[in-house]
N, C-alpha and C positions, 0 to 999 in steps of 0.2 A: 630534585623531586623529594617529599616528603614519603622517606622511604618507609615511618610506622604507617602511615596512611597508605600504601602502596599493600604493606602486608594485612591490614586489619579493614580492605574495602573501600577506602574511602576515598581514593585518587580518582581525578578525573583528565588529568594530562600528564600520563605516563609514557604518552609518545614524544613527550619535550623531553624526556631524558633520554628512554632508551629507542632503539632504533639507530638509522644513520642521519649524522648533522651534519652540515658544511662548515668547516669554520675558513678562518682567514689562509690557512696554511694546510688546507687537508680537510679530512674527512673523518668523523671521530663514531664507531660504531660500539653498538653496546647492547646485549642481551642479559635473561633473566635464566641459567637454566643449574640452578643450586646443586642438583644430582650429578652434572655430567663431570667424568674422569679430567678431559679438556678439551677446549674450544679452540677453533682456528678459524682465523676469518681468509675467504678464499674470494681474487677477483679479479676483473681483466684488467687493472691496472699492470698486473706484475704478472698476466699469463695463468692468472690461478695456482700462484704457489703459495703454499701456506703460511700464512701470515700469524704466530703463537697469539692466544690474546692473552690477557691477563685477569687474576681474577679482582676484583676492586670492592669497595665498600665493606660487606660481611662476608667477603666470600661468595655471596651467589651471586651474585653481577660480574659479568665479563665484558673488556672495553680495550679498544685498541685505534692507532690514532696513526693514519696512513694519510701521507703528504701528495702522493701522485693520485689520489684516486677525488672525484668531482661527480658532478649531476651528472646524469644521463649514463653513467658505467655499473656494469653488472655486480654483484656479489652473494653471497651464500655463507655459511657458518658451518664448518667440517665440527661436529661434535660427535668428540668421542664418548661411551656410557660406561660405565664400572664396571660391565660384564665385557667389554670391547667391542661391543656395538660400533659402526662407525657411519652416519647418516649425515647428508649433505642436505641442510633445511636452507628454507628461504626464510627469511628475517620476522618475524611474527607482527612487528612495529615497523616494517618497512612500507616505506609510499607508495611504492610501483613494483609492477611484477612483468616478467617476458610473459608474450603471446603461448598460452599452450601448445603445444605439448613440454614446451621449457617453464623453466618456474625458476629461476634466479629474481630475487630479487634489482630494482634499479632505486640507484640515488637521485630523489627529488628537492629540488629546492623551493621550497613550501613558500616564498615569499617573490616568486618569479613573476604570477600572475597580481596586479591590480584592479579589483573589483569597483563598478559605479553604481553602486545598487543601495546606498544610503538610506537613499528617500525611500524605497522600498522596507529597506528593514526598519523605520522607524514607524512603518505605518499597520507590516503586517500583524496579524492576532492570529489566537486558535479560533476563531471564526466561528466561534461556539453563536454568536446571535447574527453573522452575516451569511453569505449563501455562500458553499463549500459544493462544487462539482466537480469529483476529482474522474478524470484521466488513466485511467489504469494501463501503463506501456511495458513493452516489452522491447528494446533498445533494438536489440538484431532483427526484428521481425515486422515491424511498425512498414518501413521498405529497404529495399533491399536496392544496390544498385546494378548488381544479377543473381541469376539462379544460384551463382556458386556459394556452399554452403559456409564458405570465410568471406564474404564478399559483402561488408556492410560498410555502412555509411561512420564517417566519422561524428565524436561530440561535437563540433563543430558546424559539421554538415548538416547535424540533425536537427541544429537549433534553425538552421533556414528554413529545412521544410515542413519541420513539427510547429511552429511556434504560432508562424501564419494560418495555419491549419487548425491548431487550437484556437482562436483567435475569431474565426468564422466559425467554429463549431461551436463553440459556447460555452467552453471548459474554463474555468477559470485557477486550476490545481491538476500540476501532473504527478503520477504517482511513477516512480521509476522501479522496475522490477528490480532485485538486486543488484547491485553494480560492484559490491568486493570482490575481489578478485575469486573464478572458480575453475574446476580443472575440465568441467564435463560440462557440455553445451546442453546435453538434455537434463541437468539438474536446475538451468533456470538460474542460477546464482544461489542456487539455497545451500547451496554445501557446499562451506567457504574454506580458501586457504589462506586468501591474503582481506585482513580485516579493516585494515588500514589501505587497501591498495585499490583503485579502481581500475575495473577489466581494461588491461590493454585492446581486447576486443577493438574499441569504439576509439580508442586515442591515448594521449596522454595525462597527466591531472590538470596541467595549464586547462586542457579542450575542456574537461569537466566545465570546470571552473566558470571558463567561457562561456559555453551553455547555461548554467545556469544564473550567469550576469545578464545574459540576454534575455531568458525565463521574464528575471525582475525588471527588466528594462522595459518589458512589454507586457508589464499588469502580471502577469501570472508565476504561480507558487510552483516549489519542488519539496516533493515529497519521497524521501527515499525507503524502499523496502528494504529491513537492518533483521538479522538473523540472529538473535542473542542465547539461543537453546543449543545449537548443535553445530558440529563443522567437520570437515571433508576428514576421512581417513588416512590419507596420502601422509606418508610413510615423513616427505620431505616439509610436511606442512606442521602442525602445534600435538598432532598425535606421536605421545610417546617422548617430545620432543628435547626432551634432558635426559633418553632413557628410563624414565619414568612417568606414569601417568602424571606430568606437571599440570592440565589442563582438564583432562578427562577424568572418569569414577576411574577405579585401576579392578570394580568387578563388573564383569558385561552385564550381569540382569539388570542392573540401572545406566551401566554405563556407553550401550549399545543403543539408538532409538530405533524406530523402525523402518525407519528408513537406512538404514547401516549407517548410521553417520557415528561419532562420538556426542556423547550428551555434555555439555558445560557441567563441571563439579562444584557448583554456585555458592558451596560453602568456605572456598577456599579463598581469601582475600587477596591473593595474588590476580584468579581469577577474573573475580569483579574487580577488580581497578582496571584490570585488560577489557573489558567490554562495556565499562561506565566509560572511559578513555575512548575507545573506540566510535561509541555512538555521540559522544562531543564532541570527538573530531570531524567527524562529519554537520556538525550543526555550525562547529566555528570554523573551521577551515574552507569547508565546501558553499557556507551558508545556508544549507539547504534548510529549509523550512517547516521542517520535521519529520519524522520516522512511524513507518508501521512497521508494528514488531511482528515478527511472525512466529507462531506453532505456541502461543502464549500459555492453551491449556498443558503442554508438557513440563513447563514450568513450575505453574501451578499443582500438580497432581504427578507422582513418582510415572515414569511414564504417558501421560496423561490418561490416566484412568483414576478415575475417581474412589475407585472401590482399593486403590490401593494407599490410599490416604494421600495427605497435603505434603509436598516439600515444601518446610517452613523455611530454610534457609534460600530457597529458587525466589519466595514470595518475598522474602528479607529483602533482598536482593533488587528484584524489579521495585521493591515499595522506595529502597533507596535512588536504585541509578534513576528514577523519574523525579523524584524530589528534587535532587542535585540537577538534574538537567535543566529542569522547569526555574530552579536560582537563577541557572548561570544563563538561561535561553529562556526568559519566560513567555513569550509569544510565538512560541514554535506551536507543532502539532503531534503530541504522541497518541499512536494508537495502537489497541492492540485486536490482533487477530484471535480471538476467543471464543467455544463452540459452550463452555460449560456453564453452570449456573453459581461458581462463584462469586459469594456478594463483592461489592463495592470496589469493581475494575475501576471504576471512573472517579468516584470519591476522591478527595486531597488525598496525599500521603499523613501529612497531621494529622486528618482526622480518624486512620486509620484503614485508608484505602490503598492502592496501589497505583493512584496520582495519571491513569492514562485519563491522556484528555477525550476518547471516544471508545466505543468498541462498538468490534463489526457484529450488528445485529444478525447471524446465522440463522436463527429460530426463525427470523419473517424471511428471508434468501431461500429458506427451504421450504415453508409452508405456501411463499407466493409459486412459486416455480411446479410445486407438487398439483396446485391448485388449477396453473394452468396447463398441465400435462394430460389432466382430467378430461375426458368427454363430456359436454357440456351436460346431455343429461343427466349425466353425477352428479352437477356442480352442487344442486341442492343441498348434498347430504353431505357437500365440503364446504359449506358457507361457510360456518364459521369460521376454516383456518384464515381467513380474510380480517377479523373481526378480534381474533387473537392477541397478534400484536401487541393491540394496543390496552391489552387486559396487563400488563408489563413493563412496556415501552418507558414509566418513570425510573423505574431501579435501576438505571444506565442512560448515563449520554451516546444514543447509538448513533452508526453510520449504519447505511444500507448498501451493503456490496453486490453488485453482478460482476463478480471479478475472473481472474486467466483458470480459477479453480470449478467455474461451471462451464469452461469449455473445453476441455479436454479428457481424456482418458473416460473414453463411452461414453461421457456425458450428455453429449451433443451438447450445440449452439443454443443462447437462448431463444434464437429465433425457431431452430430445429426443433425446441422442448416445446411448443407450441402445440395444442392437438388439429391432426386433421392434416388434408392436402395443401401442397405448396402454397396456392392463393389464399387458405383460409387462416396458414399463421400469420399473414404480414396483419390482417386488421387487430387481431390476437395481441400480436406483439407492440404496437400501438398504443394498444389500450392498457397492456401492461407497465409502459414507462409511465404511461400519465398517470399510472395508479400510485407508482414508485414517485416519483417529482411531488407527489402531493401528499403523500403519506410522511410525517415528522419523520425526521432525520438528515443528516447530511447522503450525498449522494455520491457512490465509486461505480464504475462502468467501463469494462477491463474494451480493448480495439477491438474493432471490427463489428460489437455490437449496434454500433450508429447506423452501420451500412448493410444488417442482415446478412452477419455471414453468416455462410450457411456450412462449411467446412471447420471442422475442431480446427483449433490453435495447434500450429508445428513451428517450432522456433525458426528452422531450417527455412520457412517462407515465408515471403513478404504476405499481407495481407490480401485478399482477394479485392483488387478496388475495382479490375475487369466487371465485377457486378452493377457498376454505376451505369453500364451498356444498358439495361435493361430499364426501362421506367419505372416498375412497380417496387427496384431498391432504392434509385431518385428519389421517388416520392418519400421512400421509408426515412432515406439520410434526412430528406428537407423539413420533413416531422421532425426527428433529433435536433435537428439546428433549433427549429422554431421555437421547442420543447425546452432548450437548453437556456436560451435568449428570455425567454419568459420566466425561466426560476431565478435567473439573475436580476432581471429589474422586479418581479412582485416582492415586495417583503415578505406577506402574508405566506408564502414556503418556506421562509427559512428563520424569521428575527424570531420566534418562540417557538421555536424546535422542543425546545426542553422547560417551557412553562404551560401547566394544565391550561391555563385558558388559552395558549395556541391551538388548541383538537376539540372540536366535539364533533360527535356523531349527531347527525340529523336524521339516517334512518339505515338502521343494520338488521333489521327484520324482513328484509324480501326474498327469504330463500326461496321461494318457488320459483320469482324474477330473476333471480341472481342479480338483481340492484342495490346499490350503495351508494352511500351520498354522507360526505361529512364536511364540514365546516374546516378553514385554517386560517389565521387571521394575526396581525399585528398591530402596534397602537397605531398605526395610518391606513388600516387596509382588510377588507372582508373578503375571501373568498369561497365559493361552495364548490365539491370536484363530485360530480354525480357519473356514477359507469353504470352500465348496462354487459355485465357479462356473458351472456344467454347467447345463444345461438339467433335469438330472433327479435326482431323489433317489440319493444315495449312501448305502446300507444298509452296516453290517459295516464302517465303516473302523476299522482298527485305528490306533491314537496313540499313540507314545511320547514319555511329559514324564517325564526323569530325576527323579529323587526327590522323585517326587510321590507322595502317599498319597490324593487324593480330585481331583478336577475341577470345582467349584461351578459350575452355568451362572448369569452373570450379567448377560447382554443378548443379547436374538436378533434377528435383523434380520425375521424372519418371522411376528411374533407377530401372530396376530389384531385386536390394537389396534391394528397398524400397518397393517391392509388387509395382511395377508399370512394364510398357511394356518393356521399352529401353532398350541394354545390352550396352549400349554406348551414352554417353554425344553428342546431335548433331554439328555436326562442319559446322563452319562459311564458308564457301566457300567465296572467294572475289573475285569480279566481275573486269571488267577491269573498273569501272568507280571507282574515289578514293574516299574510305570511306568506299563504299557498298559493302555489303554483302549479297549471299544468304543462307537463315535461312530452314529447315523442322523445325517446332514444332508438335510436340504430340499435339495429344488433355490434357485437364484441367494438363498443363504444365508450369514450369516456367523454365529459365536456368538464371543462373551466368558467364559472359563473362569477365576474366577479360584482360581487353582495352592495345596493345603494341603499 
């Protein structure tokens, strides 16, 4: 390892040093922890008697080389601290971790599994001009193979029944909720112990692996949710973990988040080589296809608050680990989760930005959402949040998330946020995908929302699929499929995401109607997406699409197969003035025109 580079930020495979390796005659283990009094490596090779390590290089590396111990056996680090502290941690660069409520570390041998997914990574991009509809999952919860609250499906197992599934749905990118190893099931994987480890939960790292060879085998991308802000408390994990704040601030006002976790100390180079390392270990080892970063504004902003000025060292930091990754992985996918209005998320890192390839457009997730929670005779006086967007939409290459964070904790479902009685969200909600599918941006759409659930997200359960019993969710799923089939073969949703002449509006002035109608297009392809949000049928709208000679109706959110009114797509009549057209829409309607 290029140890100045380790201390001054700049490593990117610090898990090839430290950590455990197999070699020909043993197992050679090695940690980073400068502060502590001594280190002892403990493990079921030998019954867990203390095995002294030593210290090597400058003194803060410690390293120890045991002939009986191999893949698949426990181990842990007795480190003592200057005060006499004496804390049994799990490996911070180790592979694998026990099933909670245990947390020993296991030895992996990273070269076990052989991947067939070549043709695959020579072909993948960040997808910045092809069609990106990602999958938003949650591993334990997707299905379950009983009620019982440890009772999940292996990586393995999941790739049988997820992959086909995705496959007919229309998904062409899955996004994997955290998978580093965590201690508490209700934190999701956001508050991590093991960064390097994925949850035994689900299997081993081979199963990963598998899973996600099979992903690429069958067309489709993995995207993994990576936490580079904060991590779990736990005594035995990277908190405190040389006896001294090695990892975390060592003062709570910045070093505590709000969520109780420990904040990353971003300025300390030891630091960032552990989570530049970290998130390249999972692009080259796992292959995985790229990462969304989460809680990015805390990063950015000393707590994320704005008002408390810029951590330039947090910003340092991500401007680097995204630079270095996009070298070493240049057609991955990073993204970041970001609510604030710092400029230039998306910009190169050269040019002074902070090199994510996308950020979640939040501003349009909350104004669409707020919009449709409105009683329709509001809508008037909330037109514009509709209209918004796209006063903005260039200063960022965005994604559009409906992800796991609008349905949970009060928030209800987004079928739930709908206004009005059971029957009047489903047409509602309808019309809101097609609003979403056709509005620039790539597209994320966390489980369950394909199927109308109508229950918050509980990791504890399988997803409610019992609702396919019913016709009017049929109809909603066969919408989603349809909806999902069509953003992937139209160009005109996705190849000029991010070039003005992909958008224009054709008409954003009918607040009385709550009608809208804009254009999206690519060099092969015209399409017009006209909704009728109102409560009530709009007869007689007139439409003008500059040179256009016909209007083909090619998807209606209302059609009788979907549990909606229409047995027929409404057709464009064309007036004798050139361009115009008259339209009938449905009430809480969208259609798909595409433009001859």
């Amino acid at each position: 390892m290029d140890f100045y580079g380790f201390y001054t930020g700049k490593v990117f495979d610090a898990y090839k040093y430290l950590g455990a390796h197999a070699e020909e005659t043993g197992v050679v283990f090695r940690t980073f922890a400068p502060a502590a009094g001594s280190v002892a490596l403990i493990g079921e090779w030998n019954g867990w008697q203390e095995i002294p390590m030593e210290r090597v290089h400058d003194g803060n590396f410690w390293e120890a080389r045991v002939e009986g111990a191999a893949p698949g056996m426990l181990y842990k680090y007795r480190i003592r601290s200057g005060d006499g502290r004496c804390i049994d941690h799990c490996d911070p660069y180790g592979c694998g971790m026990e099933l909670r409520p245990h947390n020993a570390s296991v030895i992996r041998d990273p070269d076990s599994f052989q991947f067939q997914d070549r043709s695959w990574l020579r072909q993948r991009s960040d997808c910045r001009d092809r069609a990106l509809n990602i999958y938003e999952l949650h591993l334990g919860s997707f299905r379950k193979p009983s009620d019982e609250p440890d009772a999940w499906y292996s990586y393995t197992e999941m790739a049988d029944i997820l992959i086909p599934y995705l496959k007919k749905a229309g998904y062409n990118y899955v996004e994997l909720m955290p998978l580093c190893e965590y201690p508490s099931d209700e934190s999701w994987g956001y508050q991590t112990t093991g960064f390097f480890a994925p949850t035994s939960r689900y299997g081993t790292a081979d199963q990963l692996k598998a899973f996600v060879n099979a992903c690429h085998l069958s067309g489709i991308g993995v995207l993994l949710d990576f936490v580079p802000v904060h991590f779990a408390v736990d005594d035995y994990a990277l908190a405190r973990y040389d006896g001294t704040a090695l990892y975390e601030y060592p003062n709570a006002a910045v070093g505590q988040s709000e969520w109780g976790s420990c904040n990353f100390m971003h300025s300390r180079g030891e630091v960032r080589s552990f989570l530049q390392s970290a998130a390249c270990y999972w692009l080259t080892e796992y292959h995985m296809d790229g990462l969304r970063m989460d809680a990015i504004s805390r990063a950015i902003y000393w707590q994320g608050q704005p008002e408390r000025g810029v951590n330039q060292n947090a910003v340092a930091f991500l401007r680097h680990m995204n630079s270095g990754l996009k070298k070493l992985h240049p057609n991955v996918i990073l993204a970041a989760e970001d609510s604030t209005s710092f400029p230039d998320i998306t910009k190169p890192a050269k040019e002074g930005g902070l090199g994510f390839d996308y950020k979640w457009d939040m501003g349009w997730m909350n104004d669409t959402l707020d919009y449709f929670r409105t009683a329709p005779a509001y809508r008037a006086g909330n037109y514009h949040k509709l209209t918004f967007s796209m006063a903005y939409y260039y200063q960022e290459r965005y994604l559009l998330p409906l992800s796991h964070d609008e349905s949970v904790h009060g928030k209800a479902t987004i079928l739930q946020k709908m206004h009005g009685d059971y029957d009047g969200k489903f047409p509602q909600a309808r019309a809101l995908y097609l609003y979403m599918y056709a509005h620039p941006g790539k597209k994320l759409n966390f489980m369950g929302g394909e199927i109308g659930q109508l229950r918050e997200w509980d990791e504890k359960r399988e997803q409610d699929w019992s609702l396919l019993t019913y016709p009017i969710h049929c109809g909603f799923r066969d919408f989603m499929t349809d909806l999902n089939h069509f953003y992937l073969k139209h160009s005109s949703l996705w190849e000029m995401d991010y070039e003005a002449d992909g958008f224009r509006w054709l008409d954003c002035h009918q607040e009385a109607r709550c009608i809208y109608a804009f254009e999206r297009r690519s060099r092969g392809e015209r399409l017009a997406a006209v909704f009728n949000f109102s409560d009530r049928p709009q007869g007689g709208y007139l439409l003008e699409v500059p040179g256009a000679e016909t209007l083909a109706p090619a998807l209606s959110s209302d059609l009788i197969r979907y549990s909606g009114k229409s047995r027929e797509m409404p057709p464009a009549e064309k007036t004798d003035r050139e361009g115009v057209f008259r339209l009938d829409l449905p009430a809480y309607a969208g259609v798909y025109f595409l433009i001859k």
